[in-house]
N, CA, C and O atoms as a GROMACS GRO file, in nm:
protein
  576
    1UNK      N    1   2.880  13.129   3.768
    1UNK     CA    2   2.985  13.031   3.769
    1UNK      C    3   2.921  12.894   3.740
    1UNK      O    4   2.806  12.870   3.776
    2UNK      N    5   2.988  12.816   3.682
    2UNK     CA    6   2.980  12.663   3.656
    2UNK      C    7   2.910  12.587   3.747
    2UNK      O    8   2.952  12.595   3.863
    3UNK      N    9   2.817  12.516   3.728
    3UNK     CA   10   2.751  12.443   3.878
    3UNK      C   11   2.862  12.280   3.883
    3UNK      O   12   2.843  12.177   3.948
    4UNK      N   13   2.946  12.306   3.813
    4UNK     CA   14   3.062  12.166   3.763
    4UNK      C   15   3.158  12.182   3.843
    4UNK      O   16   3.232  12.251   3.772
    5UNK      N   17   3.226  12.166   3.962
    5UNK     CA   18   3.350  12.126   3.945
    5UNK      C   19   3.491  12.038   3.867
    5UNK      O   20   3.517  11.927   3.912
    6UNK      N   21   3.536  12.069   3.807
    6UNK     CA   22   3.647  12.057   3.762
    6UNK      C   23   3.694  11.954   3.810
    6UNK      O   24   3.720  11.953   3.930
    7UNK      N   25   3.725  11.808   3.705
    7UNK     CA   26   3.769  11.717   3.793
    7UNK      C   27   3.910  11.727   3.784
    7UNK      O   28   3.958  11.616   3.761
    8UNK      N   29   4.012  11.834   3.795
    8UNK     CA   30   4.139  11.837   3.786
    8UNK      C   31   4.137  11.921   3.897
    8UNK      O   32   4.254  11.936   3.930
    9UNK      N   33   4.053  11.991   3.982
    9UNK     CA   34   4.048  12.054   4.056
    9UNK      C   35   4.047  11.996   4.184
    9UNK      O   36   3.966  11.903   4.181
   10UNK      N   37   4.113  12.008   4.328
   10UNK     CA   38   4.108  11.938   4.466
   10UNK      C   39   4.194  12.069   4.524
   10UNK      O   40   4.264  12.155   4.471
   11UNK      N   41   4.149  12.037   4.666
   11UNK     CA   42   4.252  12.062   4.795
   11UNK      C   43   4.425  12.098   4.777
   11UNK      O   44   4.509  12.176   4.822
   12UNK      N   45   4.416  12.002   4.694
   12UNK     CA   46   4.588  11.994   4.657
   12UNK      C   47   4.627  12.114   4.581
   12UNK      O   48   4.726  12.188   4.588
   13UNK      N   49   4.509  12.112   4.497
   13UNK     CA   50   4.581  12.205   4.367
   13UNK      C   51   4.552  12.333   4.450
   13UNK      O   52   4.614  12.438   4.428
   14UNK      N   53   4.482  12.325   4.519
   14UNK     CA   54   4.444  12.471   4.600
   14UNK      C   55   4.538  12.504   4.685
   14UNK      O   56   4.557  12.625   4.702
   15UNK      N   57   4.597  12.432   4.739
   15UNK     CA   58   4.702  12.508   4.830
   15UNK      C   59   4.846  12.515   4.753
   15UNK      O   60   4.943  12.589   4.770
   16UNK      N   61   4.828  12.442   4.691
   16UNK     CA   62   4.955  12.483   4.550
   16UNK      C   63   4.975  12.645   4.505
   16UNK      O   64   5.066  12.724   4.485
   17UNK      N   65   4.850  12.641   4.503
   17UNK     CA   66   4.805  12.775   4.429
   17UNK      C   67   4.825  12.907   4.488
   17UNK      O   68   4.884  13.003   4.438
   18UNK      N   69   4.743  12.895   4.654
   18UNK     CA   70   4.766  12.975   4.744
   18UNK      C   71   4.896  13.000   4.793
   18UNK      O   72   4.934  13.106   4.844
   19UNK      N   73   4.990  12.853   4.768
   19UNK     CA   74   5.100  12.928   4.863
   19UNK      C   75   5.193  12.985   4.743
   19UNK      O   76   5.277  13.071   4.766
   20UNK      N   77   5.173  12.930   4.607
   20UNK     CA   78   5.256  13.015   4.530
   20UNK      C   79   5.221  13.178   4.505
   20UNK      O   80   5.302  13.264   4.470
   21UNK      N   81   5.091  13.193   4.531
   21UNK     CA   82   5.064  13.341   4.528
   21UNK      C   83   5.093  13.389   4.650
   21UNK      O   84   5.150  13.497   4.663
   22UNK      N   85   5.064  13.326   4.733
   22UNK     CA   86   5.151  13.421   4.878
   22UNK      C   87   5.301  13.435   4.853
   22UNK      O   88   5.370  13.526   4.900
   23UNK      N   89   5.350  13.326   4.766
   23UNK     CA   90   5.487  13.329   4.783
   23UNK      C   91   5.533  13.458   4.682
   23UNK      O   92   5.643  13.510   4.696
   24UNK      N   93   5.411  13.517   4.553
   24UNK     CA   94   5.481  13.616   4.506
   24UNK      C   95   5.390  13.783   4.556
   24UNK      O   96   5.392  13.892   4.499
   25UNK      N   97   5.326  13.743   4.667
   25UNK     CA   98   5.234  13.858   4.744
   25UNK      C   99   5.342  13.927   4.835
   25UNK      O  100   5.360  14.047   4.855
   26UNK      N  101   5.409  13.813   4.886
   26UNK     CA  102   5.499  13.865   4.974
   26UNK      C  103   5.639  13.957   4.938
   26UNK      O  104   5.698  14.039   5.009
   27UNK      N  105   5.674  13.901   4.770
   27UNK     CA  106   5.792  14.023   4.760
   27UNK      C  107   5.759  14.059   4.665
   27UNK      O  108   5.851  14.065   4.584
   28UNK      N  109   5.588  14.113   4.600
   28UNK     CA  110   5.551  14.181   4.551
   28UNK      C  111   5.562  14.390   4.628
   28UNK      O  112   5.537  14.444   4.736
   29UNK      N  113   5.608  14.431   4.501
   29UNK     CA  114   5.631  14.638   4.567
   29UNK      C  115   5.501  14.672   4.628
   29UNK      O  116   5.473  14.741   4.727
   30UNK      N  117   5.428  14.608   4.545
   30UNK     CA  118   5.316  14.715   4.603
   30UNK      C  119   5.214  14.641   4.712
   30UNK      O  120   5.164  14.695   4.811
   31UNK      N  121   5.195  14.486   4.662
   31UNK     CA  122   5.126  14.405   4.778
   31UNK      C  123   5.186  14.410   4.933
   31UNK      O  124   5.131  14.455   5.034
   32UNK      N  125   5.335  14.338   4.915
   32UNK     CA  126   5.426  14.322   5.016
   32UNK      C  127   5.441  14.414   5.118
   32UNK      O  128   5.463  14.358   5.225
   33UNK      N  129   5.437  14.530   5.125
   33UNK     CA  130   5.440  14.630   5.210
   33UNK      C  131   5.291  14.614   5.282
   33UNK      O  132   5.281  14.620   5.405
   34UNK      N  133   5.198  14.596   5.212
   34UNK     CA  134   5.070  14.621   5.252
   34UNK      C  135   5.036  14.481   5.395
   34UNK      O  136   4.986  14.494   5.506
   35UNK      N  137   5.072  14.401   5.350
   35UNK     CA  138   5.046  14.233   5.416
   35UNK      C  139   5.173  14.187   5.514
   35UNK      O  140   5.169  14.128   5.622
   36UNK      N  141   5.248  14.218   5.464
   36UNK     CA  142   5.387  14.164   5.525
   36UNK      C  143   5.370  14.185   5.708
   36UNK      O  144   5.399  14.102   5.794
   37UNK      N  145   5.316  14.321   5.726
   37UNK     CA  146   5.366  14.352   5.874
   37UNK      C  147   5.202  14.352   5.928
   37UNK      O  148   5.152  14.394   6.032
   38UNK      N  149   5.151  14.293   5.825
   38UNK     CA  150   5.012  14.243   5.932
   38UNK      C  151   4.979  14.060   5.935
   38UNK      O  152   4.899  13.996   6.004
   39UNK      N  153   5.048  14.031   5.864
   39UNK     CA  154   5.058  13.874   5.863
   39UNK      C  155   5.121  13.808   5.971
   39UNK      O  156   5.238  13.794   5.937
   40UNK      N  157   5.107  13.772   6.058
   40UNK     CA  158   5.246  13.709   6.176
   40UNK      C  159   5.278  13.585   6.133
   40UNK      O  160   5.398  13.556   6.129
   41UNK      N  161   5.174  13.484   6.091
   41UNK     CA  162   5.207  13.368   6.044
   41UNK      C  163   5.182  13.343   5.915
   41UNK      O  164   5.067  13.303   5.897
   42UNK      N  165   5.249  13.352   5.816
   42UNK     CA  166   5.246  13.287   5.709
   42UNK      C  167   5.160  13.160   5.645
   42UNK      O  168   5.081  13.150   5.551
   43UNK      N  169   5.202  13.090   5.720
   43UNK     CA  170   5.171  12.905   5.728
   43UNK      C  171   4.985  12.913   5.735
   43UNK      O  172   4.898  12.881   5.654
   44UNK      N  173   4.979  12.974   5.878
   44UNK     CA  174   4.850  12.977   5.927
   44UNK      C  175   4.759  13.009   5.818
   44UNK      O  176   4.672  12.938   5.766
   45UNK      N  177   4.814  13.186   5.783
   45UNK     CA  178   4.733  13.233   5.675
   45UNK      C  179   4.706  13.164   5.524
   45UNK      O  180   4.597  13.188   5.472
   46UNK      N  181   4.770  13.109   5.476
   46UNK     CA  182   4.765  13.004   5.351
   46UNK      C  183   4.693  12.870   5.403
   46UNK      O  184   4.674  12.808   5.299
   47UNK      N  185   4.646  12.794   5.506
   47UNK     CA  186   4.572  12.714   5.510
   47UNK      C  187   4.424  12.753   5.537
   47UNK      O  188   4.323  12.689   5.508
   48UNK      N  189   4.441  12.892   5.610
   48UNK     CA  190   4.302  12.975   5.601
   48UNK      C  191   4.263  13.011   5.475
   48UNK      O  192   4.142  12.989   5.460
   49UNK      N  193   4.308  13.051   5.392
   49UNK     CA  194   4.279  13.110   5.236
   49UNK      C  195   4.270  12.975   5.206
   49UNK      O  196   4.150  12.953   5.193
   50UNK      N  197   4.346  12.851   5.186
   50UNK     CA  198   4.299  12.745   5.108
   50UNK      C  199   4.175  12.702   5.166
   50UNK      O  200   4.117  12.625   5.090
   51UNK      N  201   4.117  12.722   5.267
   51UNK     CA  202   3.998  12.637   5.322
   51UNK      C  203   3.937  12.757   5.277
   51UNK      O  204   3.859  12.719   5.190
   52UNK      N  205   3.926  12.934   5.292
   52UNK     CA  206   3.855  13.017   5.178
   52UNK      C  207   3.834  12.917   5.041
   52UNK      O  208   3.732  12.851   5.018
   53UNK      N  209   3.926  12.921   4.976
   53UNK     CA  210   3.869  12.872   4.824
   53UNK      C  211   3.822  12.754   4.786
   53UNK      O  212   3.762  12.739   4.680
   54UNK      N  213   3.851  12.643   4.886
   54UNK     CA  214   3.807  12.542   4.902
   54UNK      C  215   3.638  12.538   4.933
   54UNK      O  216   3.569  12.438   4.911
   55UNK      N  217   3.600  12.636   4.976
   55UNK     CA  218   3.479  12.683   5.019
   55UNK      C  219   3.392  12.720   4.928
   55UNK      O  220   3.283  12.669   4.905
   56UNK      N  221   3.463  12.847   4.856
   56UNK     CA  222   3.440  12.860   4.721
   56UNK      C  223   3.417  12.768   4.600
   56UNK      O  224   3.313  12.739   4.542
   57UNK      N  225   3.550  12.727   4.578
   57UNK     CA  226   3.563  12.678   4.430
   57UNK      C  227   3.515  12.496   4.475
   57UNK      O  228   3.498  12.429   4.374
   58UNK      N  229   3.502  12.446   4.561
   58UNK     CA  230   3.481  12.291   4.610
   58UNK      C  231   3.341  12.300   4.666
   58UNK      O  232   3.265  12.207   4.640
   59UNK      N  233   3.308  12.377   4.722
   59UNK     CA  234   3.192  12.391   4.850
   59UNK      C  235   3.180  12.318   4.923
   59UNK      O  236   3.089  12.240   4.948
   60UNK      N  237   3.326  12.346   4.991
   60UNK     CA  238   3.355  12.224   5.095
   60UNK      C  239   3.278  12.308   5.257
   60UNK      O  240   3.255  12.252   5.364
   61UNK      N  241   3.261  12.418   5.230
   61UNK     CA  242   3.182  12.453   5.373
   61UNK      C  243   3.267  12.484   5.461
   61UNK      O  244   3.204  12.527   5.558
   62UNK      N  245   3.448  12.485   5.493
   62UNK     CA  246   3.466  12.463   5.583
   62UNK      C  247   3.541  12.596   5.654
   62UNK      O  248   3.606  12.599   5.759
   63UNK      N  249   3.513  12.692   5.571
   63UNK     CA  250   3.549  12.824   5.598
   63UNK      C  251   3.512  12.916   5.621
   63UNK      O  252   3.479  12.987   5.526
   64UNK      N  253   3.495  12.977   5.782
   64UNK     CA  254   3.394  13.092   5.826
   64UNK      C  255   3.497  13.201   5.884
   64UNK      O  256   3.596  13.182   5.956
   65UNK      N  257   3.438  13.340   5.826
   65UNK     CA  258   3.519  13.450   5.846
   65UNK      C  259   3.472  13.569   5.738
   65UNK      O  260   3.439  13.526   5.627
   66UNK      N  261   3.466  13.699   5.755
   66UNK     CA  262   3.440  13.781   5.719
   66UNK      C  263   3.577  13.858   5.611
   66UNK      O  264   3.665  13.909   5.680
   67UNK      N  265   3.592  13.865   5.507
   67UNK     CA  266   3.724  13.888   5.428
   67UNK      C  267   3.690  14.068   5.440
   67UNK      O  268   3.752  14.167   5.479
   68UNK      N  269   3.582  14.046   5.392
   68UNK     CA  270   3.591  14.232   5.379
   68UNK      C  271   3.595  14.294   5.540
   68UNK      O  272   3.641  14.408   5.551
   69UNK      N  273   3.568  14.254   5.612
   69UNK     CA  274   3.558  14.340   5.829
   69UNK      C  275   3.744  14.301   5.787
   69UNK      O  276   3.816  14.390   5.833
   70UNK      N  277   3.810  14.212   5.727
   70UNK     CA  278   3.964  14.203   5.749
   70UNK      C  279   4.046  14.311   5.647
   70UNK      O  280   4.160  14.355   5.663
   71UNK      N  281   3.954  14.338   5.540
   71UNK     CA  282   4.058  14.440   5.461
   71UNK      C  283   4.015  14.566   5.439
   71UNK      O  284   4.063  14.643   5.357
   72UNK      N  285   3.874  14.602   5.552
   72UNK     CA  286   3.821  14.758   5.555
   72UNK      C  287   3.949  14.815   5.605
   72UNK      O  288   4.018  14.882   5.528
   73UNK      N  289   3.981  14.796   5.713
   73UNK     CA  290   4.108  14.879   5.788
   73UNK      C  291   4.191  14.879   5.717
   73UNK      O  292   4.273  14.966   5.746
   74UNK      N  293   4.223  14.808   5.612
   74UNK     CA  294   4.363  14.814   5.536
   74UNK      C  295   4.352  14.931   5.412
   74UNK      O  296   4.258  14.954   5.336
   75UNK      N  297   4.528  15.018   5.427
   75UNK     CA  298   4.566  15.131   5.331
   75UNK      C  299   4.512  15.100   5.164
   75UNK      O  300   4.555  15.171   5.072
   76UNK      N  301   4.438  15.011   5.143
   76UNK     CA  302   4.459  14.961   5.000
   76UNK      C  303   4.334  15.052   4.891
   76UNK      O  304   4.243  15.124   4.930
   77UNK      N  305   4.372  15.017   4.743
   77UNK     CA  306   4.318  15.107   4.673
   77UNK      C  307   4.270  15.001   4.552
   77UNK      O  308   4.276  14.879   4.561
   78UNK      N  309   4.230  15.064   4.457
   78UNK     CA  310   4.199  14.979   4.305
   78UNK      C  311   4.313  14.942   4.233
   78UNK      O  312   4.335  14.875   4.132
   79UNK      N  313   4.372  14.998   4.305
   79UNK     CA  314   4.550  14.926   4.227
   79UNK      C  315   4.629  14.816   4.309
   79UNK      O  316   4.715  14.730   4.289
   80UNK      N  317   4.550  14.867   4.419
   80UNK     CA  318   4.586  14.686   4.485
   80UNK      C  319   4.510  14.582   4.450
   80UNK      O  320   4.562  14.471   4.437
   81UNK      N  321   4.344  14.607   4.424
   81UNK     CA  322   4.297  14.448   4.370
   81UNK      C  323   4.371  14.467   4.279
   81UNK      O  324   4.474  14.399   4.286
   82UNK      N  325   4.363  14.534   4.193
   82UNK     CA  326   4.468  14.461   4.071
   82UNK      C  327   4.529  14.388   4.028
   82UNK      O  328   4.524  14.295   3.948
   83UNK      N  329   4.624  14.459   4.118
   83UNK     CA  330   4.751  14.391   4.126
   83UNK      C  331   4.752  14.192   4.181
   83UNK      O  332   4.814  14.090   4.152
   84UNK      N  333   4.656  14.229   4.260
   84UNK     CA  334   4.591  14.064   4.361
   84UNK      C  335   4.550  13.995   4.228
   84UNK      O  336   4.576  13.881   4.189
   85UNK      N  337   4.490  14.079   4.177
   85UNK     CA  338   4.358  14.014   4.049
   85UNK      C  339   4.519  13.926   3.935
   85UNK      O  340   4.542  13.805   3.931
   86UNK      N  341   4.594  14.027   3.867
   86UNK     CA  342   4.699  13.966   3.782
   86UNK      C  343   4.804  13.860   3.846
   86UNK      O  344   4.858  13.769   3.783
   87UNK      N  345   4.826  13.894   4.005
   87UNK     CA  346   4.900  13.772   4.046
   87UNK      C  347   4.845  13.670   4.051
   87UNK      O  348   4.903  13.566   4.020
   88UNK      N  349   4.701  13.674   4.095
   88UNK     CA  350   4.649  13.533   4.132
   88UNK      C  351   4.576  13.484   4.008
   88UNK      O  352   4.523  13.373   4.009
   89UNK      N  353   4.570  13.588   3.868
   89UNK     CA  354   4.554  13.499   3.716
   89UNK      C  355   4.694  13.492   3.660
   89UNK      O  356   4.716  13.442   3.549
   90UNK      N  357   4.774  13.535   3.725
   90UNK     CA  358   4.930  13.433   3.676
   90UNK      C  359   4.967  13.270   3.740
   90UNK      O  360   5.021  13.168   3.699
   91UNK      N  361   4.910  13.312   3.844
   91UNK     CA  362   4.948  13.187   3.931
   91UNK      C  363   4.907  13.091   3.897
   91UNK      O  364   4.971  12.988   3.877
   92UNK      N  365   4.744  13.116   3.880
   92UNK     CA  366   4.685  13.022   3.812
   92UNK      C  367   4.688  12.959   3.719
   92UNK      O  368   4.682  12.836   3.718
   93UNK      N  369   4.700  13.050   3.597
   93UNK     CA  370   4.761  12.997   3.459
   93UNK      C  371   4.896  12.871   3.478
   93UNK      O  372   4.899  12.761   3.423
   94UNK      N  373   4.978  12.919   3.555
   94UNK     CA  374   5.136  12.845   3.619
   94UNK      C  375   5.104  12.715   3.638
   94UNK      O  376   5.172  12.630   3.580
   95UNK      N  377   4.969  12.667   3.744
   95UNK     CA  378   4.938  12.584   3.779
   95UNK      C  379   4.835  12.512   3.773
   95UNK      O  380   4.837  12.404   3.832
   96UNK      N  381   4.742  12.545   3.716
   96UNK     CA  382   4.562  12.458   3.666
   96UNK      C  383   4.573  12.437   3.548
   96UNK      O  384   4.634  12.517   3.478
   97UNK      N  385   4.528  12.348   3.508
   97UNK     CA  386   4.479  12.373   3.349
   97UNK      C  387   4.356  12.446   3.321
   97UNK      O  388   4.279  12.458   3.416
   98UNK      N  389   4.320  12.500   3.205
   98UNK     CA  390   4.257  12.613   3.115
   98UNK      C  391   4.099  12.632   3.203
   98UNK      O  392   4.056  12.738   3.248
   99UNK      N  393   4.047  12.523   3.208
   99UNK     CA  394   3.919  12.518   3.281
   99UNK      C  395   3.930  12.565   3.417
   99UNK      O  396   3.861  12.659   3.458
  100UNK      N  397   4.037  12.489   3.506
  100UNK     CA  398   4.046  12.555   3.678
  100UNK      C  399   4.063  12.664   3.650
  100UNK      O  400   3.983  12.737   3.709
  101UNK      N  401   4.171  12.748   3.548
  101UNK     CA  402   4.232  12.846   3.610
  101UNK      C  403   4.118  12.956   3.594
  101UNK      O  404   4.105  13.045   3.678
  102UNK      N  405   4.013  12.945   3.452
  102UNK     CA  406   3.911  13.000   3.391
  102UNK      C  407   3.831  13.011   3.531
  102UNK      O  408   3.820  13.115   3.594
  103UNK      N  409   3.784  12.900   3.564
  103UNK     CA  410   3.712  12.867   3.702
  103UNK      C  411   3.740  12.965   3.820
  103UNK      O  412   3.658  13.046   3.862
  104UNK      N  413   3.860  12.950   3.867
  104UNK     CA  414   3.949  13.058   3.980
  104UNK      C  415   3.932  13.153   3.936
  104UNK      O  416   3.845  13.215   3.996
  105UNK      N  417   3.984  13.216   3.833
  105UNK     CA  418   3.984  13.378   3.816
  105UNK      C  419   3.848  13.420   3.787
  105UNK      O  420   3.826  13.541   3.785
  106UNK      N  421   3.746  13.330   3.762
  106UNK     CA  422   3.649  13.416   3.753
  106UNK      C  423   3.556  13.418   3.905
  106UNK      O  424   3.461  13.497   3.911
  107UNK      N  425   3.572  13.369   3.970
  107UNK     CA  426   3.554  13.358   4.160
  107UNK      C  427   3.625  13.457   4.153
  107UNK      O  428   3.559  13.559   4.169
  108UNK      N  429   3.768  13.481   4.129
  108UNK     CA  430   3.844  13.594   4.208
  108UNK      C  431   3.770  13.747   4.164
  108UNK      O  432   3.750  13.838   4.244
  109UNK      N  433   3.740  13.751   4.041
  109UNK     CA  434   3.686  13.856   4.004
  109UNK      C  435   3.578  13.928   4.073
  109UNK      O  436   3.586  14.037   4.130
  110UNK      N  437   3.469  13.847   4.059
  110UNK     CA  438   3.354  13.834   4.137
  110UNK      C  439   3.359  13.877   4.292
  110UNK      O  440   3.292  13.969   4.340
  111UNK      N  441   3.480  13.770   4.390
  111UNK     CA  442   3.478  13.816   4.481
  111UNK      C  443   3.543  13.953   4.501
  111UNK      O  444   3.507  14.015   4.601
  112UNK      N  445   3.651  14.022   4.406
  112UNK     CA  446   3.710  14.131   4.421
  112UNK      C  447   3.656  14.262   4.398
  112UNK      O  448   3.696  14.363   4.455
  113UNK      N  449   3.555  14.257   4.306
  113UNK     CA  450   3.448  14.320   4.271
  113UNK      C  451   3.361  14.398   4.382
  113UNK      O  452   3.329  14.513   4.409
  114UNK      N  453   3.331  14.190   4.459
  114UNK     CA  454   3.242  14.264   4.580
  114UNK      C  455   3.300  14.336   4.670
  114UNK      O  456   3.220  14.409   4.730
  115UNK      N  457   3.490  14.351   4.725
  115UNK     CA  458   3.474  14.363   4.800
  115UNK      C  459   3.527  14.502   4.780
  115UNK      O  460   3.554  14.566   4.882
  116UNK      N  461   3.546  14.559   4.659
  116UNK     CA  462   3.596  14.736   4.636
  116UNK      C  463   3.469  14.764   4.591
  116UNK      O  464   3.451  14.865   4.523
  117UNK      N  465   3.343  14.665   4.626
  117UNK     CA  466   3.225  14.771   4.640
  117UNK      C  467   3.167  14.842   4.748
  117UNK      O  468   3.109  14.948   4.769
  118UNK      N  469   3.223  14.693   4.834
  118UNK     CA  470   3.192  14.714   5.023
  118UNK      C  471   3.297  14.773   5.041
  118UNK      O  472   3.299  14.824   5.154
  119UNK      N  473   3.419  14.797   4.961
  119UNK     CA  474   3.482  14.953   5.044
  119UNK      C  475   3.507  15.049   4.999
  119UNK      O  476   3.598  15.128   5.026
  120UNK      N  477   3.372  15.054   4.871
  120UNK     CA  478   3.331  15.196   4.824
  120UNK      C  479   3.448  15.217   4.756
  120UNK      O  480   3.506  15.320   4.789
  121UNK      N  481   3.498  15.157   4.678
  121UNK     CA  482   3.621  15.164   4.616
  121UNK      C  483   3.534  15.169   4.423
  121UNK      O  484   3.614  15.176   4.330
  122UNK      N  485   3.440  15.166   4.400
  122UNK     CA  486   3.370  15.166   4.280
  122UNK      C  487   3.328  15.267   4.263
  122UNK      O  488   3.365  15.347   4.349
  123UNK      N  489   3.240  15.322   4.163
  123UNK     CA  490   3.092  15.398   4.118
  123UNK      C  491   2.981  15.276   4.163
  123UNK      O  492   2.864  15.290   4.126
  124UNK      N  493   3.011  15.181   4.227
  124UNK     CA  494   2.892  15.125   4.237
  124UNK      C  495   2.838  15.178   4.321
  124UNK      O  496   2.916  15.216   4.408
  125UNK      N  497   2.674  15.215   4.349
  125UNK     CA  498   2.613  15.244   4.469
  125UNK      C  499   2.566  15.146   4.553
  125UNK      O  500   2.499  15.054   4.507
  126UNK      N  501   2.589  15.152   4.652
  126UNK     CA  502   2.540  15.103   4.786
  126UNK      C  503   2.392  15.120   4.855
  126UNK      O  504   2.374  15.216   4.930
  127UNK      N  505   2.291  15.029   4.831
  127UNK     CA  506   2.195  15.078   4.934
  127UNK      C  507   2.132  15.181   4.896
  127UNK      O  508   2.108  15.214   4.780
  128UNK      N  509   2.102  15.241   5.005
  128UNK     CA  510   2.049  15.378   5.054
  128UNK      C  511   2.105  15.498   4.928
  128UNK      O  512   2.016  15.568   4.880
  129UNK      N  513   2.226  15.518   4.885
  129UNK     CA  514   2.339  15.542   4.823
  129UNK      C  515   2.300  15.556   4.649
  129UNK      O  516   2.340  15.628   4.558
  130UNK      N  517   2.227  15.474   4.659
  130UNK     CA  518   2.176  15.417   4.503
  130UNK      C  519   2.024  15.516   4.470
  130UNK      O  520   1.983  15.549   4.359
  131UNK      N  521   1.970  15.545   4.585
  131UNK     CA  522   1.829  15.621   4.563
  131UNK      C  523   1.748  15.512   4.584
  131UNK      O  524   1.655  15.555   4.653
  132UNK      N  525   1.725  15.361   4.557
  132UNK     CA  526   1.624  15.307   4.612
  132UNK      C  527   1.598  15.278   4.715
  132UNK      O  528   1.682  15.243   4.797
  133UNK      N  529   1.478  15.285   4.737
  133UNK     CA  530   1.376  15.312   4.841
  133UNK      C  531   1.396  15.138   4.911
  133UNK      O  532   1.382  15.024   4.869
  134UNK      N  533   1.431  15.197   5.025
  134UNK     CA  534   1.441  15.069   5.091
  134UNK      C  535   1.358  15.068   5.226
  134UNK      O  536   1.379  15.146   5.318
  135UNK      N  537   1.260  14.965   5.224
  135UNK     CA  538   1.203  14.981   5.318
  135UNK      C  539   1.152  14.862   5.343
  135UNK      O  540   1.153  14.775   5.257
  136UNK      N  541   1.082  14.837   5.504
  136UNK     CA  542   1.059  14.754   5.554
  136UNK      C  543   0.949  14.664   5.497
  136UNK      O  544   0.846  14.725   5.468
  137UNK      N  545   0.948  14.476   5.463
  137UNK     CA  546   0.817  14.444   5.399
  137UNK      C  547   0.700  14.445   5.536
  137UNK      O  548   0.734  14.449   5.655
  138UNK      N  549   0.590  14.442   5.498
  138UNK     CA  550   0.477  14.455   5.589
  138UNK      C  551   0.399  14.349   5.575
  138UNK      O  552   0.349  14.309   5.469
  139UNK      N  553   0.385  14.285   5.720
  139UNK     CA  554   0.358  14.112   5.674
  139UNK      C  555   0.209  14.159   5.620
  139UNK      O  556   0.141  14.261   5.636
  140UNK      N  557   0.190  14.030   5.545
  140UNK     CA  558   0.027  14.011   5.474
  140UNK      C  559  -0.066  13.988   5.585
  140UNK      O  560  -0.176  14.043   5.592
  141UNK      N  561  -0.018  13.906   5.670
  141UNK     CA  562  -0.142  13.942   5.810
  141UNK      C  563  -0.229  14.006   5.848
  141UNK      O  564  -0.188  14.121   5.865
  142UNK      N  565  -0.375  13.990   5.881
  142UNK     CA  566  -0.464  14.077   5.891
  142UNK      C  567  -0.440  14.031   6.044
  142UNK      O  568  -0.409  13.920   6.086
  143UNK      N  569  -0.471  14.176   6.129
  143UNK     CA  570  -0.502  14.113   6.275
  143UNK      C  571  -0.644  14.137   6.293
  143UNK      O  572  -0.696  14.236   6.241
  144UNK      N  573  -0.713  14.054   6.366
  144UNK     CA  574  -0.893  14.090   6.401
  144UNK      C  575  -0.876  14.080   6.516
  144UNK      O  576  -0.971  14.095   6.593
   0.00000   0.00000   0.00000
């Protein structure tokens, strides 16, 4: 990714962004079912995701939390990033210009990538999983 932020890019445009994709997550067929009856607050959750991407795409720092320990337990498949992946590069398109939205979707990718790898949702291998040899380094230290 760009070591540039985007000077059309802020806070603002970020929660623009987030709440219009929550706003079509929520009466999305296939998302909506999935989120709807684990979300209690709406509000809450969209200022948490904007301080997520704000974190991300700003490196504003101000967002701590584990995304993948929140969507291991969840029913979801490769047709749900997907589906996440085309809403949130529609949304974007809707609302950034060419550079943010380029910017965003390619974070979203990246992060979506990682996280149907951490739930084994790929051919990617994992670790141990992969055949390499993983093992402990052995300090250079001599003891006398």
């Amino acid at each position: 990714m760009p070591n540039t932020i985007p000077a059309n890019l802020d806070e603002a445009k970020l929660a623009a962004l987030v709440d219009r994709f929550y706003q079509k997550v929520r009466v999305d067929p296939l998302l909506g079912p999935i989120f709807n009856p684990r979300v209690n607050d709406w509000d809450a959750h969209k200022v948490l995701m904007t301080s997520f991407w704000a974190t991300v795409a700003l490196r504003t720092g101000h967002y701590r939390g584990n995304p993948l320990a929140r969507h291991q337990p969840l029913p979801i498949g490769v047709e749900h990033f997907q589906r996440w992946l085309a809403l949130w590069r529609q949304t974007a398109e809707e609302l950034l210009d060419a550079e943010s939205t380029a910017l965003m979707v390619g974070y979203a990718e990246r992060i979506g990538y990682g996280m149907r790898v951490g739930m084994g949702l790929t051919d990617h291998l994992r670790g141990r999983e992969s055949g390499i040899s993983i093992r402990v380094r052995q300090s250079t230290a001599t003891t006398r």
